[in-house]
N, C-alpha and C positions, 0 to 999 in steps of 0.2 A: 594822302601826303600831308607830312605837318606843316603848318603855319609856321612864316619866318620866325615872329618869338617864341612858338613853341617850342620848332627845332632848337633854339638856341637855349633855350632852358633846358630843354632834353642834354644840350650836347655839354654842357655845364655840369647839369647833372651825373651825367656818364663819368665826366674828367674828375669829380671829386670821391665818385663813387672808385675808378681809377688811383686816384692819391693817397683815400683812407687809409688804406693797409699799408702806402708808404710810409706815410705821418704815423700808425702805430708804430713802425719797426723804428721808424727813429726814434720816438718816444722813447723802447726798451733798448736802445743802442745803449752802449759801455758812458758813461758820461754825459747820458741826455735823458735821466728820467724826470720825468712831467712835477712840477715843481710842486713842494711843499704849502701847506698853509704857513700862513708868520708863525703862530704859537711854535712849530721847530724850531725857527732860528735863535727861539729863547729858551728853548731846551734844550739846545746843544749849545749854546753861549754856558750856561747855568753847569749842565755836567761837564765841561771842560775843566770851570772853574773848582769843581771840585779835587782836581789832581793838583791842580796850579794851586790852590790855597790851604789845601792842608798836607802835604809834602814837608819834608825838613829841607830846605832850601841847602844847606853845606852837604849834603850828603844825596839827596835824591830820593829819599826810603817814603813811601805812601804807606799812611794807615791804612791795615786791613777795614776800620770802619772807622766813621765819624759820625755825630760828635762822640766826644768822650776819649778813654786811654784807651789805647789799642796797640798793639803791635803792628809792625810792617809786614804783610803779606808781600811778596818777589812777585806773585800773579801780578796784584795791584801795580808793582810796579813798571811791569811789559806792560799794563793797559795803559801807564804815564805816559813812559817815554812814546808809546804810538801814535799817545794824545797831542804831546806838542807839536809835530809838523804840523799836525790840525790845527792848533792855534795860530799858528802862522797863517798856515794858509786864508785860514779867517779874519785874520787879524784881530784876536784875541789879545797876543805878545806879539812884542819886535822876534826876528832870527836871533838875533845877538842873546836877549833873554832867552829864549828855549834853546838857543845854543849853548850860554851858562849853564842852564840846570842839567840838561842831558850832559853835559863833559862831567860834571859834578855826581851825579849818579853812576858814570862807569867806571870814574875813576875808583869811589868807594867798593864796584863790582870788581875789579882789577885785583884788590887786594884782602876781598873780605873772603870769610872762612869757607871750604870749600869740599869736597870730596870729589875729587876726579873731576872737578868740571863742575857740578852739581850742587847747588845752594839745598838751604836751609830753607823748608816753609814760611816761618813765622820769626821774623827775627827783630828786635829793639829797635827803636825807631832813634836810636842817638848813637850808641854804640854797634847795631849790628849784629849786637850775641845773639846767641839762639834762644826761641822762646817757645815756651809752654811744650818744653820736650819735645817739639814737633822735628817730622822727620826730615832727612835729605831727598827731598820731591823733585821726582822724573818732569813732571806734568808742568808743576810750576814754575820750575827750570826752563822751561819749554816755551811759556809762554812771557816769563823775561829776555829770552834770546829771542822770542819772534822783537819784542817791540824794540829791543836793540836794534836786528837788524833794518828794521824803519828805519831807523835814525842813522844808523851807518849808510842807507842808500839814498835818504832825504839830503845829510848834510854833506852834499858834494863838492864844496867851493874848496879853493886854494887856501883858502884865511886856514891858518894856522892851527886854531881851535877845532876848526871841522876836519883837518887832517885828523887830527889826534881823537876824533870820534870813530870815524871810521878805522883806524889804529887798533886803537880799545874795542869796537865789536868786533871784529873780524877775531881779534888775541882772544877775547873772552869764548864766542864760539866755539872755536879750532880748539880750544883746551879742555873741552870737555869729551870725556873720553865714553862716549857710546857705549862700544864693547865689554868694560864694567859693568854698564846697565843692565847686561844680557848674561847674567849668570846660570840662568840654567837653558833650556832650547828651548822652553814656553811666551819668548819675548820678552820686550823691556819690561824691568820690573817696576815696582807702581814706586817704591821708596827703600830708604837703608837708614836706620838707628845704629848710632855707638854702640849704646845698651847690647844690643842683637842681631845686629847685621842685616841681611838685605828682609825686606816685607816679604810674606809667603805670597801675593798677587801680582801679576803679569797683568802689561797691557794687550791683554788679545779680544778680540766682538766691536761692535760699535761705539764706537762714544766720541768726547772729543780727545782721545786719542792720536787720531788722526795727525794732530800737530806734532809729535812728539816722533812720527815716524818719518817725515818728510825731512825735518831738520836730522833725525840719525842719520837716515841716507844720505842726506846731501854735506856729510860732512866730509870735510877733503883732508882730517887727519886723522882722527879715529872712530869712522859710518860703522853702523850696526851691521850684520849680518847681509848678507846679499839676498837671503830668504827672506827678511824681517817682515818686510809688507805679507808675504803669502801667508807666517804664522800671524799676523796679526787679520787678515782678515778670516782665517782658518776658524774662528770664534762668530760669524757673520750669520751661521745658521738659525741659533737661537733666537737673534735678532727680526730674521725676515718675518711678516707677515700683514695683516691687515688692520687697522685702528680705527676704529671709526670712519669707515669708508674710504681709507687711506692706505694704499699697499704699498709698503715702503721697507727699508731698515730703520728698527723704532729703536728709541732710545728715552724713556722714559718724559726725564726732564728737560727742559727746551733748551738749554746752556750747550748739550751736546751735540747740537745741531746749529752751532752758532760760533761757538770758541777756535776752532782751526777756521771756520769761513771768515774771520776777523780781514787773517792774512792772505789766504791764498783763494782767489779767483777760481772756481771749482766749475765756474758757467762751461759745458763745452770740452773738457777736458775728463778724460774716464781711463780706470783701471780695467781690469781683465772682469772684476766682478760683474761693475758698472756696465760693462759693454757688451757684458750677458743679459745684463736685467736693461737694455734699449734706453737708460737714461742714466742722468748724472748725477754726484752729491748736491748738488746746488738743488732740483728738482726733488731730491728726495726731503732734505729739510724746506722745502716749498709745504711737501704731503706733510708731514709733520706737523708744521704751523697749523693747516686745516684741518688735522686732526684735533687738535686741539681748541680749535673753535668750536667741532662739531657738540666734542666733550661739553663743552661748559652749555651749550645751546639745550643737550639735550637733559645736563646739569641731574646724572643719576644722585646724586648725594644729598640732593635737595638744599644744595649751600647757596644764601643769600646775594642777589646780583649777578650770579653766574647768567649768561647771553650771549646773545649774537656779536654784541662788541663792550663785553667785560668778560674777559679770559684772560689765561696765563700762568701756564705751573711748571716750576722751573726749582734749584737751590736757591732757598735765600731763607733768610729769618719767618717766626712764627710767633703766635702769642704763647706758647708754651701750654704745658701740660695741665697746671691751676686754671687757664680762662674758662672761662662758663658763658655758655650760648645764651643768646638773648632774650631764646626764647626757654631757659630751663630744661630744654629737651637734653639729654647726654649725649656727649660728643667728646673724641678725642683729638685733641690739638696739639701739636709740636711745638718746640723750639726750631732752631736752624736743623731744616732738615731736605731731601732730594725729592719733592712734589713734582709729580708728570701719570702721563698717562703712555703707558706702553704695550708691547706685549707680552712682557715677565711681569708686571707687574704694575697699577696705578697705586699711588700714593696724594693724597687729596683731602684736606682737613679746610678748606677755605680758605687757605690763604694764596693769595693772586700777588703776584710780583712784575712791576709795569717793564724789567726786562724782559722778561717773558718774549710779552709781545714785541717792544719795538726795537727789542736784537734782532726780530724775524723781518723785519721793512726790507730789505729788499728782497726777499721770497716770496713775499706775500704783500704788496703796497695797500691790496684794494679792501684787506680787513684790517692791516696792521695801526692806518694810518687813522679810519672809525676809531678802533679801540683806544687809541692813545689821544686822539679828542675828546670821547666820551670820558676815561678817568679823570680828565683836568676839569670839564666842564661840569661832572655831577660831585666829584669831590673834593674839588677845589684845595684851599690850602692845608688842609689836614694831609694828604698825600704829596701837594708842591711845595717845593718852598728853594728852601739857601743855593740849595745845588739841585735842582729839578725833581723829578718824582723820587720821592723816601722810597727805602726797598721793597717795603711789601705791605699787606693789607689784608682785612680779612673782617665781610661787612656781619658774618653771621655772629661773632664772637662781641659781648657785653662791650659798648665805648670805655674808652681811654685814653693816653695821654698819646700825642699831644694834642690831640682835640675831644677833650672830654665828652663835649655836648654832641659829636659828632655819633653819629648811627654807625657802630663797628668799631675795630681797635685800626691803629696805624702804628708802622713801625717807625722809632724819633732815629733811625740811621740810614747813613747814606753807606751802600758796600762799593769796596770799591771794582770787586771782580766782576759785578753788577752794572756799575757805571760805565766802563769801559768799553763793553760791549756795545751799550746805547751810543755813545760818541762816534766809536770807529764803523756801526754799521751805520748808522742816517749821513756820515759822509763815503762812503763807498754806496748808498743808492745815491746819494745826489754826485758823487763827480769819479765815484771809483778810486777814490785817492789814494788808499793804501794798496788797493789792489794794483794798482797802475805801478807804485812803487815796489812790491814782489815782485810782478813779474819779472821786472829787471832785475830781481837778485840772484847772481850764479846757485847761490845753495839752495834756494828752493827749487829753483828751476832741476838742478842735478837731483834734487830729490825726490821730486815728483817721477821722474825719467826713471831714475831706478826699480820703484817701488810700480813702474809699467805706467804708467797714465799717459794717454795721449793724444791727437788733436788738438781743434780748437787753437787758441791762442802760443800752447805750450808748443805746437807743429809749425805755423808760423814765425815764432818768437825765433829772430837772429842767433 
């Protein structure tokens, strides 16, 4: 028989041994993950500022990169407008300012040049025009109507202004006409030139595609195909299999396992694929991210710093085709190019892009959050600075500017389709904020419904 204080340490012990598992499930509950070190809060202060300070204020347009002349990317600018209720929230700006600049941006969206609905890639950061011949883009379209609709279900108040937001997304939405998209039975196409009309590629297989089919269906005046989801996952085959100990739908570089989870809350919620293969998108770019660790761990390429927690191969800039290794051995290096490791295909010249990883944070908290300590602590300001981690990196290739004396080259920009992702995903691990605000938006919700997804939150949801 035990002694009174034995018992009573036993029975203590028991009760917490009891609680643990509670106190986990809280911990991973919707707005309760286990808090950040400080260095976040100055990296998501830092990449915020990036949208807010180099933006054209009268018009709303975000450089595709900074510093330097650039043209406006439309991605960039969905990653904006998602950005500033985040600032609010944080208290970065007042409402009233990101309630100016987002009125200011849609209204230039209201009236600027169009195809069906459908902007321009790359267009002038003063006027608007189109630039560098780039095409009328499905995908980037896609992802300015997700960060509108942010801001159409963020800014709910009577004030005037925020009427006329919500006004402006909903008109901008509703006018684009899907069923354009969808000119031949292979799904939405990828783009359409003046020059030549629509792009010979369809979004069908994995990628971040995904965003671009949720908003077709869930639109309530002219939704894509009532089959759209089934040919779009009709392409899934190629995709399925194994990566580095990881059995997942692969999709080379980690963007595509990252850019539709911006907006839509995937925890728990599955389509017909999904609920064959016993688990969810949210789980599968979980695998993904560890795949990706496992790559750089077991670093086939013999590229310099690759580890346990220095990974990351994603689209972003490169030191190009000239740079020479450091150590004279031959090596081929890109410019901006799609680095991942897949099942069709890896692509991998050394250079590590810190969205990479900490777009992956909330799949992955318990390598994402090492990896993104370790590049600040071993590379210090060559990789931080104005607006948080520069795009990308790459230790094997001869130093450079901006830190000459520095071991490797560093990229001197900030992207912004890069940026974004870092921002909107460390506050949806920390409070689910954008997630919180989709779910209450009719069109995704109808869009996910059609395209068959279900449970979870979506089964619940009013």
């Amino acid at each position: 028989m035990r002694r009174p204080a034995a018992r009573a340490a036993w029975l203590i012990g028991a009760l917490l041994g009891l609680l643990a598992p509670l106190a986990a499930l809280a911990a991973d509950a919707p707005g309760r993950a286990p808090a950040l070190p400080a260095f976040f809060d100055d990296l998501e202060k830092r990449t915020f500022a990036f949208f807010w300070e180099t933006a054209n204020p009268g018009n709303g347009l975000v450089p595709d990169r900074a510093p330097g002349p650039s043209p406006s990317s439309i991605a960039a600018v969905g990653f904006a407008l998602t950005a500033y209720p985040i600032g609010v929230e944080r208290g970065y700006v007042t409402r009233e300012a990101a309630r100016a600049r987002t009125l200011a941006t849609l209204r230039f969206f209201a009236h600027e040049t169009n195809q069906h609905g459908f902007f321009y890639h790359f267009i002038d950061m003063q006027d608007g025009q189109r630039r560098d011949r780039s095409e009328i883009s499905t995908v980037d379209t896609a992802l300015l109507l997700a960060g509108m609709l942010v801001c159409g279900s963020y800014f709910d108040r009577a004030d005037p202004e925020e009427v006329e937001i919500r006004k402006l997304a909903d008109t901008i939405y509703r006018r684009v006409d899907w069923k354009w998209a969808e000119p031949r039975t292979s799904g939405v196409v990828m783009g359409w030139r003046p020059e030549s009309g629509f792009l010979h590629a369809d979004w069908v297989g994995y990628n971040e595609g995904m965003l671009i089919y949720v908003l077709a269906l869930g639109s309530p005046s002219h939704p894509a195909r009532a089959h759209a989801w089934k040919v779009w996952t009709s392409g899934y085959g190629k995709d399925w299999g194994t990566v580095f100990g990881q059995t997942h739908l692969s999709f080379a570089p980690l963007f595509g396992h990252q850019y539709s989870h911006v907006w839509i809350d995937f925890r728990g919620i599955r389509d017909a694929y999904m609920r064959a293969r016993g688990f969810d998108y949210f789980e599968n770019s979980r695998r993904a991210t560890y795949a990706q660790q496992r790559y750089a761990i077991e670093n086939p390429g013999h590229w310099q710093g690759y580890g346990q927690n220095l990974w990351g191969l994603t689209a972003c800039e490169g030191p190009g085709k000239n740079a020479q290794a450091s150590d004279d051995t031959p090596r081929r290096f890109y410019g901006y190019a799609a680095r991942g490791v897949g099942v069709d295909y890896t692509l991998d010249d050394g250079t590590i892009a810190p969205t990479a990883a900490i777009s992956s944070l909330p799949f992955a908290p318990d390598i994402v959050i090492p990896v993104t300590l370790e590049m600040r602590r071993r590379l210090g300001d060559a990789l931080y600075s104005t607006y948080g981690f520069r795009d990308s990196f790459n230790l094997t290739v001869r130093g450079s500017a901006p830190a000459p004396a520095a071991a490797g080259w560093f990229d001197e920009h900030y992207l912004g389709i890069d940026q974004g992702p870092i921002l909107a995903m460390l506050e949806n691990y920390r409070s689910d904020f954008v997630w919180r605000i989709m779910r209450n938006n009719e069109y995704i919700r109808r869009g996910l419904k059609r395209a068959g997804f279900q449970g979870g939150w979506l089964q619940n949801h009013r």
